[in-house]
C-alpha positions in Angstrom: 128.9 104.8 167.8 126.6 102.1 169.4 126.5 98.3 168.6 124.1 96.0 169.3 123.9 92.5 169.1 121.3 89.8 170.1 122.7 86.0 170.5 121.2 82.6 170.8 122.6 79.2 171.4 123.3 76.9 168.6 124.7 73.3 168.8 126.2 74.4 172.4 127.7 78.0 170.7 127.2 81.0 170.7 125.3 82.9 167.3 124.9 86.7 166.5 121.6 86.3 164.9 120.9 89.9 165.2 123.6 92.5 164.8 123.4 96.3 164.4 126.7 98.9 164.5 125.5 102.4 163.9 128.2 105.2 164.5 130.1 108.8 162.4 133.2 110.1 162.7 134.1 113.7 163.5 137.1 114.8 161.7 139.6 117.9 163.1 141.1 117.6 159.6 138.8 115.8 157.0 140.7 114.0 154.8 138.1 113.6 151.8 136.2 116.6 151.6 136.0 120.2 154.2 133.6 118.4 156.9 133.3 118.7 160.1 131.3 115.0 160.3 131.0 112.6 158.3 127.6 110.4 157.3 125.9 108.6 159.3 126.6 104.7 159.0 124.8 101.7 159.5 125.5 97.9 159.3 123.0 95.7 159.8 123.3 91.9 160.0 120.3 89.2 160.3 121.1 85.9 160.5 117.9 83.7 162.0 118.8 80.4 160.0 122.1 79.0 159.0 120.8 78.7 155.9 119.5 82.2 155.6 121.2 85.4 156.1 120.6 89.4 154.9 122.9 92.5 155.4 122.4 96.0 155.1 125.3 98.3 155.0 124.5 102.0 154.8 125.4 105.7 155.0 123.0 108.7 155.1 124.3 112.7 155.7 123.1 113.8 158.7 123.9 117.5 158.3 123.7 119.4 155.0 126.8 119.7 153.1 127.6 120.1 149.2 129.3 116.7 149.5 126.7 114.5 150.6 125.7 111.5 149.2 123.6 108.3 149.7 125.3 104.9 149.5 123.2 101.4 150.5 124.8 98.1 149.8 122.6 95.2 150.7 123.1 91.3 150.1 120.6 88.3 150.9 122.1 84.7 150.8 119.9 81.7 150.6 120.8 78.1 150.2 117.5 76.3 149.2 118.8 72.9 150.0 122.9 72.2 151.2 124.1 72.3 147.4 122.6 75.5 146.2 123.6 78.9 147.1 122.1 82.2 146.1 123.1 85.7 146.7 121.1 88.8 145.7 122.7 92.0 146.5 121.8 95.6 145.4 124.1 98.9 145.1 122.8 102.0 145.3 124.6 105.5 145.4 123.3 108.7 144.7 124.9 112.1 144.8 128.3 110.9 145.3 131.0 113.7 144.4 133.0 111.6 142.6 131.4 108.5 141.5 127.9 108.6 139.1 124.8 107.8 140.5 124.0 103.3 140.2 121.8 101.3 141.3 123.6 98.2 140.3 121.4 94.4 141.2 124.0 91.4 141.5 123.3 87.7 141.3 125.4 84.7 142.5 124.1 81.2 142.1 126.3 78.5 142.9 125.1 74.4 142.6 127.5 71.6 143.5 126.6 69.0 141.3 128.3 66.3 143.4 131.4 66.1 145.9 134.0 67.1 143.5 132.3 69.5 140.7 129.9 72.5 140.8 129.1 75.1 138.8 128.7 78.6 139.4 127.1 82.2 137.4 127.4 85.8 138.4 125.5 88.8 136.6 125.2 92.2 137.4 123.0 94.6 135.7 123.0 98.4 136.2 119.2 99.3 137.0 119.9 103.1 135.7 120.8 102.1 132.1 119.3 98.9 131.8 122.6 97.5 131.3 123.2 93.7 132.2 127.2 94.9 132.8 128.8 91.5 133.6 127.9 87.8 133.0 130.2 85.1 134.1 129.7 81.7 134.2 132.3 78.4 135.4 132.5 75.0 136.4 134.6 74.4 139.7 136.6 71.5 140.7 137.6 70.2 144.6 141.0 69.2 144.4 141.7 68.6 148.3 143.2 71.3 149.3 142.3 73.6 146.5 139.4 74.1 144.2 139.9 75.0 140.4 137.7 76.8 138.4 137.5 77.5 134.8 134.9 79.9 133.4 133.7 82.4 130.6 132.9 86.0 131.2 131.2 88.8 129.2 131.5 92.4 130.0 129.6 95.4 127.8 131.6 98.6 129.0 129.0 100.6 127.1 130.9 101.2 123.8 132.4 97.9 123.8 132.2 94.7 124.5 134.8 92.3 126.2 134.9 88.5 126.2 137.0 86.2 128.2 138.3 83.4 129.9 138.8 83.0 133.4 140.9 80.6 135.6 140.5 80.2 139.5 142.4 78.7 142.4 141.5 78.8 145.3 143.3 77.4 148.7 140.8 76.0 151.3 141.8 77.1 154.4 142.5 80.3 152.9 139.1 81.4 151.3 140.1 84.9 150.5 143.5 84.4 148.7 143.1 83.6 145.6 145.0 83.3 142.5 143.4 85.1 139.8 144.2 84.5 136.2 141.8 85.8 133.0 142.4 86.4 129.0 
């Protein structure tokens, strides 16, 4: 594989504003399918603004096979002004052995209404049905150390339809653990 990255200074640091990792993999055993390679993978990061930021994750067959398939997962984040984030992102996967073909559009908005409460929505809607798959919406609370959120969600699984409540908490310093709890 090859990486490239190109940096800049900000506030006296260093910032990947540019960042691009393509690379395969050769197998002597495949553990997935009978390869010999596998596809070809890309991961692309721009970042020109803090307040701006698009990624591009991708992998195309290089070499025909029975097994291959296209997969593109792409996200742009945008914060308008320092209380509003938005996050668009895009699935698409075609020809995949195992999983059906998607094209699946995702929205995030997040607005903090003041220091201590925001409010959040996510939906995601499956381009190849027309099917808006998942809408969720919730109010979140700082509480120092950890934020709270409470929320609503509605799913249509196609054959039926699920409705919910969800419950969030979330540590500060540790973003990515989180405490899931939902009806």
């Amino acid at each position: 594989g090859v990486r490239n990255v190109l940096q800049t200074k900000r506030d006296g640091r260093s910032h990947n504003w540019f960042q691009l990792n393509t690379y395969m993999d050769t197998y002597l055993e495949d553990p997935e399918f009978d390869r010999d390679y596998s596809n070809l993978f890309n991961e692309l990061t721009w970042h020109p603004l803090p307040w701006l930021k698009m990624e591009v994750d991708s992998q195309v067959p290089l070499f025909k096979d029975d097994q291959d398939f296209i997969e593109v997962n792409s996200r742009l984040r945008f914060m308008p002004t320092n209380r509003t984030e938005v996050i668009l992102g895009n699935r698409f996967l075609n020809d995949h052995p195992f999983f059906g073909d998607s094209n699946l559009l995702n929205l995030r908005w997040y607005t903090r209404i003041n220091e201590n409460w925001g409010f959040g929505m996510y939906h995601r809607y499956e381009m190849d049905d027309n099917t808006l798959e998942l809408q969720q919406y919730s109010v979140h609370r700082d509480l120092g150390a950890w934020t709270a959120a409470v929320g609503a969600i509605a799913r249509d699984n196609r054959g039926g339809d699920e409705y919910g409540l969800v419950f969030a908490l979330t540590m500060k310093d540790l973003p990515r653990v989180r405490l899931p709890l939902s009806i």
